[in-house]
N, CA, C and O atoms as a Maestro MAE file, in Angstrom:
{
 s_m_m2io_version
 :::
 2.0.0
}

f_m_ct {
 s_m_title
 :::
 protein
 m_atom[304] {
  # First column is atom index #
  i_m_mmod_type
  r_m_x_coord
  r_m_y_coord
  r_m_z_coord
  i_m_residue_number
  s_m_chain_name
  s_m_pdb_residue_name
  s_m_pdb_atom_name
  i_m_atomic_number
  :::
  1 25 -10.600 192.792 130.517 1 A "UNK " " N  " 7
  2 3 -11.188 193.938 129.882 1 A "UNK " " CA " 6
  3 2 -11.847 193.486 128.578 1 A "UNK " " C  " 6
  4 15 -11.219 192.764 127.804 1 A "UNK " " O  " 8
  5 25 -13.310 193.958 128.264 2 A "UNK " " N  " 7
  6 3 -13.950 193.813 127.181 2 A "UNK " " CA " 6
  7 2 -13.663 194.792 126.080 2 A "UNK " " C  " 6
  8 15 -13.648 196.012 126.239 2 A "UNK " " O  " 8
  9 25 -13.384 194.022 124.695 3 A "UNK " " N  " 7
  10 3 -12.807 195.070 123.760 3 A "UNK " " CA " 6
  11 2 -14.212 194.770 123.081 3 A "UNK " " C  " 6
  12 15 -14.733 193.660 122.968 3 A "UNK " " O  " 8
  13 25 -14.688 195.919 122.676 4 A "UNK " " N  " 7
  14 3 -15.770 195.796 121.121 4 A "UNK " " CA " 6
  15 2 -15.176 195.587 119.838 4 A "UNK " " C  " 6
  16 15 -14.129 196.097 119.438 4 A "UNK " " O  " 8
  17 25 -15.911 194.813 119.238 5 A "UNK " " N  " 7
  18 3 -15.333 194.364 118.253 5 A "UNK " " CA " 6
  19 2 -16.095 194.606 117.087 5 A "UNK " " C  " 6
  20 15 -16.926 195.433 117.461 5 A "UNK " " O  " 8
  21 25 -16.327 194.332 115.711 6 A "UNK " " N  " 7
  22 3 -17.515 193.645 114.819 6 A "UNK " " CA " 6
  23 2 -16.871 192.242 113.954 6 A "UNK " " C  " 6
  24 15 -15.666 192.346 113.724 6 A "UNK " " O  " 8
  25 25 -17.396 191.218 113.557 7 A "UNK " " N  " 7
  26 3 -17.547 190.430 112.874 7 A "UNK " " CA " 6
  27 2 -18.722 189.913 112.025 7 A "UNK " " C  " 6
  28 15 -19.870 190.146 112.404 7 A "UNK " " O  " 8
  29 25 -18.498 189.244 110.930 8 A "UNK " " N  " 7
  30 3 -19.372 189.053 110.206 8 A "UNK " " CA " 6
  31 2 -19.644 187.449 110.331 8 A "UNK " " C  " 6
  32 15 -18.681 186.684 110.376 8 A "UNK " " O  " 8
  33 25 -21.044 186.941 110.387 9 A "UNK " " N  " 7
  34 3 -21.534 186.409 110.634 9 A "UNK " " CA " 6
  35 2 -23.008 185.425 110.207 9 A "UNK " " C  " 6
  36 15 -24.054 185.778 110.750 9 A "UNK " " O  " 8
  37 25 -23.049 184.303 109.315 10 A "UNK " " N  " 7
  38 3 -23.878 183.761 108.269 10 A "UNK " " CA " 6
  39 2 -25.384 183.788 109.227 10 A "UNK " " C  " 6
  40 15 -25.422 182.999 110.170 10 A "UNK " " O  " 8
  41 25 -26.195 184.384 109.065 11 A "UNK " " N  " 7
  42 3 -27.342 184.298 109.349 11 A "UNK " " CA " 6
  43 2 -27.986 183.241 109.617 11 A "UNK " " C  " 6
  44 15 -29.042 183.247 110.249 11 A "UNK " " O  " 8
  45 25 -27.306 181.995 109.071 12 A "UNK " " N  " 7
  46 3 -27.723 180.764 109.243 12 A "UNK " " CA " 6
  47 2 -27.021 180.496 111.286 12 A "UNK " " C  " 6
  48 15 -27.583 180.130 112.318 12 A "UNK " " O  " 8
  49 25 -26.064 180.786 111.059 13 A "UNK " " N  " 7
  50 3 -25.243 180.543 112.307 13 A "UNK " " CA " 6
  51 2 -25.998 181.190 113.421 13 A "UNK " " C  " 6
  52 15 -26.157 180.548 114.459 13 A "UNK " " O  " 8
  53 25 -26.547 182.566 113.294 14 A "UNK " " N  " 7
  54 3 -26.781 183.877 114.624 14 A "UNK " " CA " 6
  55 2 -28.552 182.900 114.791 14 A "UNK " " C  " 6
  56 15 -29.197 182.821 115.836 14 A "UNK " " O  " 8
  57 25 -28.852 182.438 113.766 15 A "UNK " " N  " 7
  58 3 -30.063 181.864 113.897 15 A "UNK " " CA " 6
  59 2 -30.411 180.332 114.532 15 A "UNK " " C  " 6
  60 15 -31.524 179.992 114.933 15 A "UNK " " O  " 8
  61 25 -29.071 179.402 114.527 16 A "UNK " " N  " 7
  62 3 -28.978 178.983 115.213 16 A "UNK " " CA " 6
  63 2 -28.248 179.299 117.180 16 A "UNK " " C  " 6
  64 15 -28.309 178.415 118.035 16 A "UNK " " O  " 8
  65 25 -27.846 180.235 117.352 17 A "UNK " " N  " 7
  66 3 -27.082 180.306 118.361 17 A "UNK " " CA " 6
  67 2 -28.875 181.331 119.468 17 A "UNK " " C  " 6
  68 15 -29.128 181.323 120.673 17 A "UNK " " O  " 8
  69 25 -29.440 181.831 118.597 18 A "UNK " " N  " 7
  70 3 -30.226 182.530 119.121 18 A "UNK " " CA " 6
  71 2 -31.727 181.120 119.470 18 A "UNK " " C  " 6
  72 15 -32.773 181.439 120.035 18 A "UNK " " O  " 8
  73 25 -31.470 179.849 119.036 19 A "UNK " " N  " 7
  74 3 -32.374 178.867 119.417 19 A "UNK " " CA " 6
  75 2 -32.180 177.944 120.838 19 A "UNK " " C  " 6
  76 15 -32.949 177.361 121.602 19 A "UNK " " O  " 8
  77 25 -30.339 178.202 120.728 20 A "UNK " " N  " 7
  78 3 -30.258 177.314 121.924 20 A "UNK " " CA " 6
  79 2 -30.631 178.139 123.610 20 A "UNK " " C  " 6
  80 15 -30.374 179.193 124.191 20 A "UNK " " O  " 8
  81 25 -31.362 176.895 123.840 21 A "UNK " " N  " 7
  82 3 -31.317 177.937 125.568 21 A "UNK " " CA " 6
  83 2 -30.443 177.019 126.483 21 A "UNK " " C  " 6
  84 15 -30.444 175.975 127.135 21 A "UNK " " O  " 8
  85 25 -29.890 177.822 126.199 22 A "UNK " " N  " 7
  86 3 -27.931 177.591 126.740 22 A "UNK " " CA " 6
  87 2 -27.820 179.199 128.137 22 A "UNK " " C  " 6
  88 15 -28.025 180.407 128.019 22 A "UNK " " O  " 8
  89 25 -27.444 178.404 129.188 23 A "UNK " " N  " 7
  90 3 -26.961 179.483 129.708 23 A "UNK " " CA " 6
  91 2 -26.465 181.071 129.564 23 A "UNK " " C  " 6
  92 15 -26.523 182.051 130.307 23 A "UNK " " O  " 8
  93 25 -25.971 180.827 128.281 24 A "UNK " " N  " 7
  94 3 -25.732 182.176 127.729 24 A "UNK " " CA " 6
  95 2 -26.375 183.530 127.761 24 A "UNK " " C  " 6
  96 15 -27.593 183.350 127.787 24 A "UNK " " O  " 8
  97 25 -26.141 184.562 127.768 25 A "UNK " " N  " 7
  98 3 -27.213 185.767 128.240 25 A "UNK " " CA " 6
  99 2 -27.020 186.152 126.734 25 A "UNK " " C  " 6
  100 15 -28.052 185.932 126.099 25 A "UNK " " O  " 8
  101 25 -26.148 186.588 126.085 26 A "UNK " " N  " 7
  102 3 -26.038 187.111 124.581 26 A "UNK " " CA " 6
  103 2 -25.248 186.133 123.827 26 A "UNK " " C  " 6
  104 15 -24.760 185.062 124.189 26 A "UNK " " O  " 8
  105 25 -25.224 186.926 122.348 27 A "UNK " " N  " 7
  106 3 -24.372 186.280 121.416 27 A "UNK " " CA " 6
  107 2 -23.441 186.589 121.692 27 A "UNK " " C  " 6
  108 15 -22.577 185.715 121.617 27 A "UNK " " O  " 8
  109 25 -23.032 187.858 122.136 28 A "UNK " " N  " 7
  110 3 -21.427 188.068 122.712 28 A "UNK " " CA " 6
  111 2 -20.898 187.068 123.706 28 A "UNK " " C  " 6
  112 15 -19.807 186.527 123.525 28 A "UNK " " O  " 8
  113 25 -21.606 186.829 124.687 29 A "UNK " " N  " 7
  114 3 -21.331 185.644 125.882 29 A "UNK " " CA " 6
  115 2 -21.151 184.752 125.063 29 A "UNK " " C  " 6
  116 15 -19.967 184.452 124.911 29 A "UNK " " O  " 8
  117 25 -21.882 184.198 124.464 30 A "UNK " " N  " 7
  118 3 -22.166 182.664 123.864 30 A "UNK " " CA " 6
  119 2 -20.618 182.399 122.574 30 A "UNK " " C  " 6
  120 15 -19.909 181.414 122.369 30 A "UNK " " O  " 8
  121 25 -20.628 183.659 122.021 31 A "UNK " " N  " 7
  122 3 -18.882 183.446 121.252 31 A "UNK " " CA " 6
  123 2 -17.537 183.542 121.918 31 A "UNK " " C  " 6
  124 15 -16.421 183.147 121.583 31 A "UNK " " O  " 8
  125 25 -18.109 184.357 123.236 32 A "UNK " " N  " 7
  126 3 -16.668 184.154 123.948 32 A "UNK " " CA " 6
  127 2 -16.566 182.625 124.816 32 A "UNK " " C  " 6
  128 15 -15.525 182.214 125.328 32 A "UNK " " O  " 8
  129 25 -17.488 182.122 124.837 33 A "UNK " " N  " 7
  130 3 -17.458 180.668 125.426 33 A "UNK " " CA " 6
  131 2 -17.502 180.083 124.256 33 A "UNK " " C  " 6
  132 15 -17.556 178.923 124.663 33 A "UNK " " O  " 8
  133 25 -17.519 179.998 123.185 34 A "UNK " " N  " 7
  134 3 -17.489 178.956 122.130 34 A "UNK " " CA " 6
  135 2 -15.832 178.902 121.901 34 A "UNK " " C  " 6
  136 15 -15.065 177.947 122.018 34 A "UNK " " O  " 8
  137 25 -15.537 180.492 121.476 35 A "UNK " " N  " 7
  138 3 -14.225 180.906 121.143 35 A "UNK " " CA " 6
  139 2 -13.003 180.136 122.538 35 A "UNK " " C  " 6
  140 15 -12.113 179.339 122.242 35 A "UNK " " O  " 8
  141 25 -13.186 180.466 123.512 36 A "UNK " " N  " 7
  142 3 -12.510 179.974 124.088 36 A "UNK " " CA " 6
  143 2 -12.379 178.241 124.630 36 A "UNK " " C  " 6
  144 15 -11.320 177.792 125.067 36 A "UNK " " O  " 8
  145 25 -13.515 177.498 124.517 37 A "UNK " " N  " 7
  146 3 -13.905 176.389 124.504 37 A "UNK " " CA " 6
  147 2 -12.801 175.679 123.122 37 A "UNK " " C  " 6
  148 15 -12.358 174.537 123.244 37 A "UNK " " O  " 8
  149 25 -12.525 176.417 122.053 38 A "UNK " " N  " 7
  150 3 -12.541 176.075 120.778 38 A "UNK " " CA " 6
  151 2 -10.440 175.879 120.733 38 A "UNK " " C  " 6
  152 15 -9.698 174.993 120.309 38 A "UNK " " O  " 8
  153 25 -10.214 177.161 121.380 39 A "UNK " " N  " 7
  154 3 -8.968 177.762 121.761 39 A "UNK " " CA " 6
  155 2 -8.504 176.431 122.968 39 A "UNK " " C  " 6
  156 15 -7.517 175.796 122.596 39 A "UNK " " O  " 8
  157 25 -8.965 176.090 123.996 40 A "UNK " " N  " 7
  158 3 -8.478 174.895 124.527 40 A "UNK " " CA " 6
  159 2 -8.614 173.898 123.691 40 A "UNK " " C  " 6
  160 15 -7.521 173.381 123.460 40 A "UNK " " O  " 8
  161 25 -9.572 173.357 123.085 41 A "UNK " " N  " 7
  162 3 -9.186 172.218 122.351 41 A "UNK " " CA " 6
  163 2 -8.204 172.125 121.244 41 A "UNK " " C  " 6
  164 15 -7.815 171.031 120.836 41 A "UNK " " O  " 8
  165 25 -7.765 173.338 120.715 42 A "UNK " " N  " 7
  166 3 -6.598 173.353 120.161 42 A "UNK " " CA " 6
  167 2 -5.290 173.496 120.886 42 A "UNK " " C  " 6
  168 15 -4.316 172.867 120.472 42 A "UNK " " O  " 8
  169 25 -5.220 174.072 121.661 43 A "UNK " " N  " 7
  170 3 -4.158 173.276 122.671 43 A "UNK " " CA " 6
  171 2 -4.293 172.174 123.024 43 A "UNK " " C  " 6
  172 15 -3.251 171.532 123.158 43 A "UNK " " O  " 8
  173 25 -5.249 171.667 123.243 44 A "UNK " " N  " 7
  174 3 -4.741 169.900 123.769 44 A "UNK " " CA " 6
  175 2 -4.710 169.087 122.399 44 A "UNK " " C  " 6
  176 15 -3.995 168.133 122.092 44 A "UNK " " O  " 8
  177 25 -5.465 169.591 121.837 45 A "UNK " " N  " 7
  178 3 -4.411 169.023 120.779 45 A "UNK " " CA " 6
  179 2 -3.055 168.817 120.106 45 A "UNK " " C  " 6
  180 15 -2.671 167.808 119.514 45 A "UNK " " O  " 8
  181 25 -2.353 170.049 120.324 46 A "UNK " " N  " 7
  182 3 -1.285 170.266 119.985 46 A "UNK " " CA " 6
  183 2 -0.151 169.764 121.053 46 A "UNK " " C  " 6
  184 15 1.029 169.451 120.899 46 A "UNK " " O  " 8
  185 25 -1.166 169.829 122.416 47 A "UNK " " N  " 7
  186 3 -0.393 169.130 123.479 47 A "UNK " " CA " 6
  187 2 0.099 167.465 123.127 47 A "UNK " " C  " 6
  188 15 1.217 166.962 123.236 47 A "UNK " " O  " 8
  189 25 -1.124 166.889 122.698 48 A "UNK " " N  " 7
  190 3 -1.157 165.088 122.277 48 A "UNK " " CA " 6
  191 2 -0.564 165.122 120.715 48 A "UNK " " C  " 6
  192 15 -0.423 164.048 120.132 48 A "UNK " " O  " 8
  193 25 -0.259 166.230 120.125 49 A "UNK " " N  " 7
  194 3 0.755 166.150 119.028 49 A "UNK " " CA " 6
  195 2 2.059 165.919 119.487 49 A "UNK " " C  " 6
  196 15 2.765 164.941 119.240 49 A "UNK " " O  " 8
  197 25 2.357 167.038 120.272 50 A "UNK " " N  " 7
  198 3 3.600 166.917 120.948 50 A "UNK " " CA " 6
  199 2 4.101 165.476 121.218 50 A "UNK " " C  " 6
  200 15 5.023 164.934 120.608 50 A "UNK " " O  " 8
  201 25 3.134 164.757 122.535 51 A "UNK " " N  " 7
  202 3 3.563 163.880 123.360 51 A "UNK " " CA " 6
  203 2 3.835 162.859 122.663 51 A "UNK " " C  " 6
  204 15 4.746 162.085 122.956 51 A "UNK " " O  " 8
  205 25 2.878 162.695 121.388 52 A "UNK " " N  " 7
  206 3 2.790 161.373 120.537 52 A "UNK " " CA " 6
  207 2 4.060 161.416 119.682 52 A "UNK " " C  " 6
  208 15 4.491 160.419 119.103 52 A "UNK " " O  " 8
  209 25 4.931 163.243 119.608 53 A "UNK " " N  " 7
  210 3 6.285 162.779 118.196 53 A "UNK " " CA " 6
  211 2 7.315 162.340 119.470 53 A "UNK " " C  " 6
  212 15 8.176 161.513 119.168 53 A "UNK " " O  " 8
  213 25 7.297 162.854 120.952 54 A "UNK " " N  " 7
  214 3 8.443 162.110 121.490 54 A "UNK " " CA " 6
  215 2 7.888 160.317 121.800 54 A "UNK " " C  " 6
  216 15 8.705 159.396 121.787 54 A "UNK " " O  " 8
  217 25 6.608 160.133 122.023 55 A "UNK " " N  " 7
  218 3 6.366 158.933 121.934 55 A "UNK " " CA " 6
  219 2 6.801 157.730 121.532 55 A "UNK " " C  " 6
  220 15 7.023 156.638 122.056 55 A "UNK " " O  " 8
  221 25 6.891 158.396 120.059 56 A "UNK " " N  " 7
  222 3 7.571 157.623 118.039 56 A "UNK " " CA " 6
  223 2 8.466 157.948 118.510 56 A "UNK " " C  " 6
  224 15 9.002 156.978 119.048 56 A "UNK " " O  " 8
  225 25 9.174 159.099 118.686 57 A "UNK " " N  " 7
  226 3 10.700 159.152 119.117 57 A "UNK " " CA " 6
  227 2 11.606 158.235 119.810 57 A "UNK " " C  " 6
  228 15 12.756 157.913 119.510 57 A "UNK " " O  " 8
  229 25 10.879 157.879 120.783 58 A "UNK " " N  " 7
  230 3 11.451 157.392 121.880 58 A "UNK " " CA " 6
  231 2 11.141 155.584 121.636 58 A "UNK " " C  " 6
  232 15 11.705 154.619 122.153 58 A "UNK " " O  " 8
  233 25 10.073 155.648 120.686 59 A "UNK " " N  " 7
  234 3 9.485 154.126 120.599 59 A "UNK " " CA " 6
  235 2 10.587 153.091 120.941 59 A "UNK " " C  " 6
  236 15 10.499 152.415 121.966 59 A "UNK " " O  " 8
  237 25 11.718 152.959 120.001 60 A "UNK " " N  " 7
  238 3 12.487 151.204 119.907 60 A "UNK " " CA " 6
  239 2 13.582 151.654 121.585 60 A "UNK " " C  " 6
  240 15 14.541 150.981 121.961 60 A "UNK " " O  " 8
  241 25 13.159 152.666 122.149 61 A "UNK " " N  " 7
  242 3 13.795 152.700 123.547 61 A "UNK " " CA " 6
  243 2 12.720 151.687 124.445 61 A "UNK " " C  " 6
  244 15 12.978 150.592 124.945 61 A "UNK " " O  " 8
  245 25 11.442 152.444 124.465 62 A "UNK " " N  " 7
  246 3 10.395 152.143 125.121 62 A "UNK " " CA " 6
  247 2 9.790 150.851 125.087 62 A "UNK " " C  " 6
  248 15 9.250 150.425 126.108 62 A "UNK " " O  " 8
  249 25 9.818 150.034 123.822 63 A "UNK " " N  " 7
  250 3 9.510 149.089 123.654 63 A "UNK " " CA " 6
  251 2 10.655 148.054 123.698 63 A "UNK " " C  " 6
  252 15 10.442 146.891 123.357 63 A "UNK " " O  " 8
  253 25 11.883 148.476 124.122 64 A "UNK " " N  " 7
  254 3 13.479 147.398 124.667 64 A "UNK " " CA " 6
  255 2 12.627 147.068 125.750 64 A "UNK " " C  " 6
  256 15 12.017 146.013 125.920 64 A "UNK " " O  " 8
  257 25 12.658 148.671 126.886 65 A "UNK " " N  " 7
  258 3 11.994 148.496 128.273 65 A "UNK " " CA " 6
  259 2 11.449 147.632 128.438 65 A "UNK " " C  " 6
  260 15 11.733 146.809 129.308 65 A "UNK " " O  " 8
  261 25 10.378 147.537 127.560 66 A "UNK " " N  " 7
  262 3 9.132 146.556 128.064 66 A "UNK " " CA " 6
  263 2 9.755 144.874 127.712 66 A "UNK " " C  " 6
  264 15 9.562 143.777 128.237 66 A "UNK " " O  " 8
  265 25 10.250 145.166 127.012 67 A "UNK " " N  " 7
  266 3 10.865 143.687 126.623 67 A "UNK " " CA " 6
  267 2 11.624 143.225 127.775 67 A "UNK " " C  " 6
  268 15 11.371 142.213 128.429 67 A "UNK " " O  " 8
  269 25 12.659 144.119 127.989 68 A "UNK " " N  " 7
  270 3 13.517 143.904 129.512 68 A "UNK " " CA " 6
  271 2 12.482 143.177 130.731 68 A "UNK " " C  " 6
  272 15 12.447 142.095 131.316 68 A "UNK " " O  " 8
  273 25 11.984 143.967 130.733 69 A "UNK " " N  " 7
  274 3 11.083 143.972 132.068 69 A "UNK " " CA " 6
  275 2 9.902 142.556 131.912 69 A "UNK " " C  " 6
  276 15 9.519 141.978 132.929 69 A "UNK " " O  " 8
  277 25 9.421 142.129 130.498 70 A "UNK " " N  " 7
  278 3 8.925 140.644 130.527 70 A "UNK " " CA " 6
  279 2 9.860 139.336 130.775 70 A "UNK " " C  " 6
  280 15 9.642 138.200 131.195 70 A "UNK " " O  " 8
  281 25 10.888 139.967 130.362 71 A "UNK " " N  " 7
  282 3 11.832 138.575 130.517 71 A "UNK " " CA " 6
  283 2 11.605 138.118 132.338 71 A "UNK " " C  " 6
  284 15 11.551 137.013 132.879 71 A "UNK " " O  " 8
  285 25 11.529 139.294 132.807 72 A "UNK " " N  " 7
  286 3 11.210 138.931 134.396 72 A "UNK " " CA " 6
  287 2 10.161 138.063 134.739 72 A "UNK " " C  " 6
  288 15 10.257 137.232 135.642 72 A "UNK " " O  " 8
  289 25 8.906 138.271 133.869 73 A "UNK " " N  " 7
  290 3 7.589 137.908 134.257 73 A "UNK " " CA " 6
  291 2 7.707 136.189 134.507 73 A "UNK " " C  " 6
  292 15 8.222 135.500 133.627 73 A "UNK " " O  " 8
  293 25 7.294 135.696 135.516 74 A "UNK " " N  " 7
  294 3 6.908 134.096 135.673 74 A "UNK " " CA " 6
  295 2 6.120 134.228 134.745 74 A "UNK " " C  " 6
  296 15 5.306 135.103 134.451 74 A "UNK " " O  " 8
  297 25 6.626 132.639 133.992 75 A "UNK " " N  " 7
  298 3 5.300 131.707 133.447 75 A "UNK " " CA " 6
  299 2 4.135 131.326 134.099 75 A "UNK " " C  " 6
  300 15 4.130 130.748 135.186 75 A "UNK " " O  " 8
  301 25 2.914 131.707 133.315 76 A "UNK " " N  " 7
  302 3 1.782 131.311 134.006 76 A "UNK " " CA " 6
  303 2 1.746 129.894 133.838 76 A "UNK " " C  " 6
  304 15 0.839 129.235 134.346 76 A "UNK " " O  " 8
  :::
 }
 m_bond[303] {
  # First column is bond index #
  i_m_from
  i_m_to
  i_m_order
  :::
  1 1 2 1
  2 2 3 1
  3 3 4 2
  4 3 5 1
  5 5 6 1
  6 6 7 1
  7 7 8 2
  8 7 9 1
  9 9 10 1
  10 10 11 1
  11 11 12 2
  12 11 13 1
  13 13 14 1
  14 14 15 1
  15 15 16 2
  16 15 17 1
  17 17 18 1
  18 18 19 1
  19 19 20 2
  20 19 21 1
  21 21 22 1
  22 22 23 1
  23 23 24 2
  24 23 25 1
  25 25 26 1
  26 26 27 1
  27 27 28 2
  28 27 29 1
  29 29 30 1
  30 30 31 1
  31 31 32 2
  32 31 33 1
  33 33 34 1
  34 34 35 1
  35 35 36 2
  36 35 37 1
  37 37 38 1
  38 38 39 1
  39 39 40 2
  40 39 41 1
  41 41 42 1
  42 42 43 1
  43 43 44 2
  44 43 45 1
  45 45 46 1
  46 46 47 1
  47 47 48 2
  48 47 49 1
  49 49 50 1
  50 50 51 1
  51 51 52 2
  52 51 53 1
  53 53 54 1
  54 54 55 1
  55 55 56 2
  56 55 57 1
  57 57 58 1
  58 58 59 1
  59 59 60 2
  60 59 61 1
  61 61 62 1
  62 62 63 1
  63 63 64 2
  64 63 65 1
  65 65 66 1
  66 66 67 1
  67 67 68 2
  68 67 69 1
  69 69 70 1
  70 70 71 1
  71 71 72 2
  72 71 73 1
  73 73 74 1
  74 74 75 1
  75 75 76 2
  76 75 77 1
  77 77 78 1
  78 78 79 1
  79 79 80 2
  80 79 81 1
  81 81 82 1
  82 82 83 1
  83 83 84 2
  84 83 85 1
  85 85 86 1
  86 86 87 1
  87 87 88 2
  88 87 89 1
  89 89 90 1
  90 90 91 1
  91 91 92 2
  92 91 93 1
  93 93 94 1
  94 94 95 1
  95 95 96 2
  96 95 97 1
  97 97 98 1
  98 98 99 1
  99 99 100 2
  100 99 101 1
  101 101 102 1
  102 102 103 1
  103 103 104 2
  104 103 105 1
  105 105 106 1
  106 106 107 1
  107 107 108 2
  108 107 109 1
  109 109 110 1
  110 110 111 1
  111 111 112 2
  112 111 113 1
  113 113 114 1
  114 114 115 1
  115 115 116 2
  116 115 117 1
  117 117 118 1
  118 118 119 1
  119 119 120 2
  120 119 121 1
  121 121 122 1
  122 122 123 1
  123 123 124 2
  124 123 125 1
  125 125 126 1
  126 126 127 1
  127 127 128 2
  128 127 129 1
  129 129 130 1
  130 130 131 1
  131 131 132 2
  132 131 133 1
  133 133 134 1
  134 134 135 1
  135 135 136 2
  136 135 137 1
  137 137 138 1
  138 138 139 1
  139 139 140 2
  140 139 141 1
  141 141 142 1
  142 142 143 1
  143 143 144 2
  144 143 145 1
  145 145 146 1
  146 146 147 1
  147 147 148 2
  148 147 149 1
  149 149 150 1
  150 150 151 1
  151 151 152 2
  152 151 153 1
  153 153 154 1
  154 154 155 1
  155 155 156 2
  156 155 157 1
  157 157 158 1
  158 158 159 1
  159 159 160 2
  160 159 161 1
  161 161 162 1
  162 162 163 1
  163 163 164 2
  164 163 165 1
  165 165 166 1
  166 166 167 1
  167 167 168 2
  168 167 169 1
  169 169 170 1
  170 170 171 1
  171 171 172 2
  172 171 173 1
  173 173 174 1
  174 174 175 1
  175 175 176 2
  176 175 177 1
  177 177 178 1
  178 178 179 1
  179 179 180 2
  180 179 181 1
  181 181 182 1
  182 182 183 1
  183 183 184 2
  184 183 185 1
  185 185 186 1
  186 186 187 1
  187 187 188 2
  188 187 189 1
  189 189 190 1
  190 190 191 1
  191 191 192 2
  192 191 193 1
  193 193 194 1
  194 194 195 1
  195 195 196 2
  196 195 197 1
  197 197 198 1
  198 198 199 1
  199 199 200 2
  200 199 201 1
  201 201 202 1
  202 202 203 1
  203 203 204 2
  204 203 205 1
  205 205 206 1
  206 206 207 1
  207 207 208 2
  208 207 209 1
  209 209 210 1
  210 210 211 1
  211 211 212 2
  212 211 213 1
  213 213 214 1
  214 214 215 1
  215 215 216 2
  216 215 217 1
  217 217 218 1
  218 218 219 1
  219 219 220 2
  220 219 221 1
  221 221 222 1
  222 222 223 1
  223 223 224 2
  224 223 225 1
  225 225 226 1
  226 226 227 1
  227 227 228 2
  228 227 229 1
  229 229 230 1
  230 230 231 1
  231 231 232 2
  232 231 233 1
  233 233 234 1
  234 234 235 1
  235 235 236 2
  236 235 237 1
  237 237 238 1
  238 238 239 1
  239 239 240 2
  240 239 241 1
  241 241 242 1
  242 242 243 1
  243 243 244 2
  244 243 245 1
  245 245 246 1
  246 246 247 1
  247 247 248 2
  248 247 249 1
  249 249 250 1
  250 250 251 1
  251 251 252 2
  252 251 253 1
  253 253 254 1
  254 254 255 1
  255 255 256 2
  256 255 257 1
  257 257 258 1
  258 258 259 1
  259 259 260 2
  260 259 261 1
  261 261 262 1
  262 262 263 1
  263 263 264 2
  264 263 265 1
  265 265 266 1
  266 266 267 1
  267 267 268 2
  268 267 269 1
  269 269 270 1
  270 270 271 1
  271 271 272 2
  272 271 273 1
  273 273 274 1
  274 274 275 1
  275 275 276 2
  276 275 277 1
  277 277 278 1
  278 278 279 1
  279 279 280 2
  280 279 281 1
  281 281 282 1
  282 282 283 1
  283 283 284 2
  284 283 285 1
  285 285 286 1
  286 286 287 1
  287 287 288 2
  288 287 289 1
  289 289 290 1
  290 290 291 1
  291 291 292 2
  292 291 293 1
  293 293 294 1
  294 294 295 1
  295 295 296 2
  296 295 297 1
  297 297 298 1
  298 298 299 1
  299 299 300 2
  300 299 301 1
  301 301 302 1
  302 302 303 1
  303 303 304 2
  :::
 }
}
């Protein structure tokens, strides 16, 4: 469902968005694809925040592993 809204908006900005010929049919289209475009990349960001503190977390585990697992490796 489409809610109406108003926002305010730098003239510099509506003047660029009204140059691109972008698929877009309006400025309304064109902010709800920016807005939501904008809204995933802040989740994946926050996703690769996440992954990277158990990452560090987990590091002097992860890096035993790998140690374990070279002692196996033949000499070239």
């Amino acid at each position: 469902m489409k809610v109406k809204t108003s926002i305010t908006l730098s003239e510099e900005l509506l003047e660029q968005i009204d140059l691109l010929p972008a698929p877009h049919q309006n400025r309304s289209a064109f902010l709800e694809t920016a807005a939501w475009a904008y809204i995933e990349q802040l989740r994946q960001e926050q996703q690769a925040a996440r992954d990277l503190e158990i990452l560090n977390r987990r590091a002097d585990y992860l890096n035993a592993e790998v140690a374990d697992a070279l002692q196996y490796q033949s000499p070239l």
